[in-house]
N, C-alpha and C positions, 0 to 999 in steps of 0.2 A: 629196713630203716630201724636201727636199734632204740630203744624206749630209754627217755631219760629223765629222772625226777630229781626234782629237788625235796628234800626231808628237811622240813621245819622244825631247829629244838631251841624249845623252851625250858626253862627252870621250874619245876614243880615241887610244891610242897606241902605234906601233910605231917600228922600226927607220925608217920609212921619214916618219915624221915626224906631227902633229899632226891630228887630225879631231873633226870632229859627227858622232858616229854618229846616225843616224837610224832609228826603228822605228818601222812604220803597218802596217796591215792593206792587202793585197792588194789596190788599187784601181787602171785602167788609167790613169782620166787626171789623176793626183797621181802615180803613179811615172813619167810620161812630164813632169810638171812639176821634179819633182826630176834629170829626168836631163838637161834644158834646160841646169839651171845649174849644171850640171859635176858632180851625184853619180852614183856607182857603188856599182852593188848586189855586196856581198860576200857569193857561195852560204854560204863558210864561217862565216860571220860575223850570217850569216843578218839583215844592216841595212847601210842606205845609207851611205858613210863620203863626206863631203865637205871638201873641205881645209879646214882652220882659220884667219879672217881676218876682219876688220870686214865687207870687202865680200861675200864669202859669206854674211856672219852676217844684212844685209842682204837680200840677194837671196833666202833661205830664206823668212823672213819675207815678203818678196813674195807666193812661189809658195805656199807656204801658204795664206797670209788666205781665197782660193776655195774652198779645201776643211776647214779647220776651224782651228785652235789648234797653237801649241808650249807643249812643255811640258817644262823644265830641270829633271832628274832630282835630285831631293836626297838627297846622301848620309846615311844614317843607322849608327850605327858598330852592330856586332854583338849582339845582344839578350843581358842580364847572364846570363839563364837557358838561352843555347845555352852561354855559354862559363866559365860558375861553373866546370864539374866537370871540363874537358877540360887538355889539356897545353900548355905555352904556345908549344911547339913546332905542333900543330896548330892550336891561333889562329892564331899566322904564317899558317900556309897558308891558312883559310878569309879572313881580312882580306884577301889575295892573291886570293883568286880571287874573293869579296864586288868586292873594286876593281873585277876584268874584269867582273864584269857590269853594274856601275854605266855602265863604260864604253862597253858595248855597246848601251846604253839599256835594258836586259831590267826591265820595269815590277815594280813594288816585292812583289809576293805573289808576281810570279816568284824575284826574288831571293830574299823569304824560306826559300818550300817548297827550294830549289837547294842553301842555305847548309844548312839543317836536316838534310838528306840527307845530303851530302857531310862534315857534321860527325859522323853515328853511322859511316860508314865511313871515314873518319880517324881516329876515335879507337879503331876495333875494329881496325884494322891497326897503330898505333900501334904497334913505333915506322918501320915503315915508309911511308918519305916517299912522295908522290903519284907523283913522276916511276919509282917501281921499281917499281909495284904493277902486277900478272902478271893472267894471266887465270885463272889458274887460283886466286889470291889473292882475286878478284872473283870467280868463281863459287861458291865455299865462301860468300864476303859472302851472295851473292844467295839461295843457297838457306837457308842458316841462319836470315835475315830478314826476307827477302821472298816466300821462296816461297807464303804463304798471304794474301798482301798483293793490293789491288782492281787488276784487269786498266792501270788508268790509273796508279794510285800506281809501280807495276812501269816501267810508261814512262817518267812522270818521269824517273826513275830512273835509266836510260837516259842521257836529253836531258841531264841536270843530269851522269851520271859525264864524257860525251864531251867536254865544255865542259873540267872540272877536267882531263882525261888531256891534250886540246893544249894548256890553258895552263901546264902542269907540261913541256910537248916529252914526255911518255909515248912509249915506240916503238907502245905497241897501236895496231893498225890500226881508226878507228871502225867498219868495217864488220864487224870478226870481237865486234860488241860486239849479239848480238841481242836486237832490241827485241819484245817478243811482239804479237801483232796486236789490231787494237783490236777490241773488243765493238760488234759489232752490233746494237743493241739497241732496243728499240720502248720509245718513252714511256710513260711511264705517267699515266693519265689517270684524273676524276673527275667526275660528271656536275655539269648546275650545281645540280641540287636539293639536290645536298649540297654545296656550294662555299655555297649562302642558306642551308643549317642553318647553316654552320662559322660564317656570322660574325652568326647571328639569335642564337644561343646562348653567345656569347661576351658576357660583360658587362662586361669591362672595354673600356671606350672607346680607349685605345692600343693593346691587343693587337687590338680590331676594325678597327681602322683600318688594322691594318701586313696581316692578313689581306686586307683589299680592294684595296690596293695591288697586294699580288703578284698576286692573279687580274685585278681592272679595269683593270690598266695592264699583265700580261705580264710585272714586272719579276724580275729576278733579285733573290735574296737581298741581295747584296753592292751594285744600286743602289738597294734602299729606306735599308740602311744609310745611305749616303751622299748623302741626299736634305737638302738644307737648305731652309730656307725661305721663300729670294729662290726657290727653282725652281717655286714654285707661283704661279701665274698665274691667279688668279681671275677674274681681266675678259675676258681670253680665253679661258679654260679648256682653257689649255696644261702641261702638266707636263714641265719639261725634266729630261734624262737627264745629267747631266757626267760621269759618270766610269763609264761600262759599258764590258765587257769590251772588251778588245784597246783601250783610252781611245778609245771612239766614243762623241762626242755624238747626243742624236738627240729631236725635240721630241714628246709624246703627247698628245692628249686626254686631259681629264682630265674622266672618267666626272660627270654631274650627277649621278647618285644619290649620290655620296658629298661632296656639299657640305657637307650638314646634319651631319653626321661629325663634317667635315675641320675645319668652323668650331666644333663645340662642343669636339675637342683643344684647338685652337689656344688658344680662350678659355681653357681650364680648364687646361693643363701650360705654355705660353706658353715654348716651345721658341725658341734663340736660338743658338747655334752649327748643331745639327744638329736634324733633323725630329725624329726621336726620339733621346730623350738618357736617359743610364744615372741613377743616383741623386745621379751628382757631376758632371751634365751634360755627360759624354763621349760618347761613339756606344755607339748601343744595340750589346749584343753580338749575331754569329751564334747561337750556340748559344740565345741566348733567344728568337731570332726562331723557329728550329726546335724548341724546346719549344710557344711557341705555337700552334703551327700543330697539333703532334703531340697538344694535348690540347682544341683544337678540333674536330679530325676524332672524339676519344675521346667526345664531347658531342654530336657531329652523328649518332653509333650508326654510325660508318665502320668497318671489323674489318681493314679495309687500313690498309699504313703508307704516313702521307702525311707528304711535305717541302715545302717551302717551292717548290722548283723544281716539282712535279706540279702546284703551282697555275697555275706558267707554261705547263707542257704543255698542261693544260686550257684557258689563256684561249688561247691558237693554234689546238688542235682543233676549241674551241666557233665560234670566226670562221670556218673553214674549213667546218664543217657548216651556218653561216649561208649558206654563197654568198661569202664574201669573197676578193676574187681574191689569189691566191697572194703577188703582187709586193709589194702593200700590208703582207701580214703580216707578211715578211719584214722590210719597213722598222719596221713597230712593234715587232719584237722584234729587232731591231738585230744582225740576220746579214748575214754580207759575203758570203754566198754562196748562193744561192736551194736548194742541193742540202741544206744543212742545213738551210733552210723546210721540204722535201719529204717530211721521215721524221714530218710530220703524216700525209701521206695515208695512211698504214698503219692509222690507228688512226680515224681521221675516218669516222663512219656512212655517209656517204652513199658511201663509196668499196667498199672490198674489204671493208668490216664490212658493206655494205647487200644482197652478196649473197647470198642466199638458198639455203640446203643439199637437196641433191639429195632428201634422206630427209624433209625437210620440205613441201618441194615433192609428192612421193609420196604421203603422209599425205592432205595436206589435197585432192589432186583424187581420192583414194582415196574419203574422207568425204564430199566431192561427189558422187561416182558412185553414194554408197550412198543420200543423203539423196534423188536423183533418181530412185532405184530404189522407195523407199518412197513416197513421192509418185503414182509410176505405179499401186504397187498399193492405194494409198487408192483412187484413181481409179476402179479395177476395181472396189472395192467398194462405190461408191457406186453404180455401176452395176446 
């Protein structure tokens, strides 16, 4: 299954004059292509900056076409509901730093969660500008409203202030700015006997179908959303992925059991922009994709809470307890790095689940020694 990305360019600019910023996931021989033709990877800036010119603009497009797509960042101005209630002095600043990231190609839900952050903490320090704000300013911030916030939300957090403090020239130093460590944490998973309740017991035919999606295909929440439906492939029975995490394309099998499904949707809602479409034929939302799910599981007699994502967990687990070699699943579930495949084998039966406990083990050759003992003395007494 050949790898395919999409490379995010943005317009960058400094003192030192015009560029494509470029942004791609970690792959060796697309960044050995991009450095062919003159780009440089900026640590601080964390993306490729290549000088700005027709014949770059060209030659990029080259070295791409092998390894997947570009994709020219559209600006979109600040949402009415971040910036109704704030000061127009801290609009300035978010539209300022909303610009750097456009610039830096930083992909569109990055920009949002960045902007969204960085607006509750400009506007609680209000009316102190970006470039004066102290650590000691920033740690009152973080504990008054973050302190009881998700291990990852805390990080953002983090990433998105470091960005705001050098484009403001802040004197803080990013490293006296600590990020807390990340959660190590095991999937969580669900057998398939109840993955065939959740969507046997489901009777509406759209929520059944967006349920088999996430488990038969592995996908994330956010690519069922954005599934349309040129990406279904019936004759081949391919299901393309456009717009997954970190913008990796990536093509799937698309399970025969859910033909008979996919084709009575199709008939009966006759979707045209997107696969599933709202009441005013705009993309279905997240949150109703994860009620679905949550009152599927509620009908399947599940007592655990299930997401949308546990479905993905599950369809990687279940392949891996099949015998499915590691490398494959990786590509089906569209990681760039095999070591995030790997936190399946923690939870996968046949691994570290299939061994067997010491006290269990004791029990039952315990029970054998005795059932062998009764047996002897039947024997006697037949005798």
């Amino acid at each position: 299954m050949a790898k395919h990305f999409i490379i995010t360019v943005g317009d960058f600019r400094d003192s030192s004059g015009r560029y494509f910023s470029l942004r791609t996931p970690f792959y060796r021989p697309l960044n050995r292509a991009l450095h062919r033709i003159g780009a440089t990877w900026r640590k601080e800036l964390k993306c490729w900056l290549l000088a700005y010119s027709k014949e770059h603009w060209v030659q990029l497009q080259e070295a791409a076409e092998p390894f997947g797509s570009l994709e020219i960042i559209t600006k979109k101005p600040l949402s009415l509901t971040l910036i109704q209630n704030i000061k127009p002095q801290t609009r300035s600043y978010l539209e300022s730093y909303q610009e750097m990231l456009y610039a830096r190609g930083y992909a569109q839900n990055t920009i949002n969660t960045y902007t969204n952050m960085m607006c509750k903490l400009l506007s609680h320090q209000h009316p102190t500008p970006p470039q004066e704000l102290t650590i000691i300013l920033i740690n009152k911030y973080r504990a008054a409203h973050l302190f009881q916030q998700a291990n990852s939300t805390q990080r953002q957090f983090v990433s998105a202030l470091k960005l705001l403090l050098q484009h403001f020239n802040n004197p803080i130093q990013p490293d006296t700015l600590v990020r807390p460590r990340a959660n190590q944490t095991k999937p969580k998973v669900i057998a398939v006997e109840e993955v065939i309740r959740m969507i046997a017991r489901t009777q509406n035919v759209k929520h059944r179908l967006i349920i088999s999606f996430l488990y038969s295909c592995g996908l994330r929440r956010g690519e069922v959303l954005n599934l349309e439906p040129k990406d279904l492939n019936l004759e081949r029975g391919s299901l393309h992925v456009r717009e997954g995490k970190w913008g990796k394309e990536r093509l799937l099998p698309l399970p025969q059991s859910i033909y008979p499904l996919l084709k009575e949707y199709i008939h009966f809602y006759q979707p045209t922009t997107y696969l599933f479409e709202g009441q005013k034929s705009d993309q279905y939302s997240p949150t109703s994709v994860a009620k679905i799910v949550q009152r599927a599981a509620k009908n399947a007699g599940i007592h655990q809470h299930v997401t949308p994502h546990m479905l993905r967990h599950s369809y990687a687990t279940h392949l891996l307890e099949k015998g499915v070699d590691m490398r494959y699943i990786q590509e089906l579930l569209g990681h760039s790095k095999p070591e995030t495949t790997m936190i399946y084998t923690h939870v996968a039966k046949h691994t570290a689940l299939a061994i067997e406990s010491p006290l269990d083990t004791a029990l039952r050759e315990n029970m054998a020694s005795q059932n062998k003992s009764n047996d002897f003395k039947g024997l006697g007494k037949n005798k």
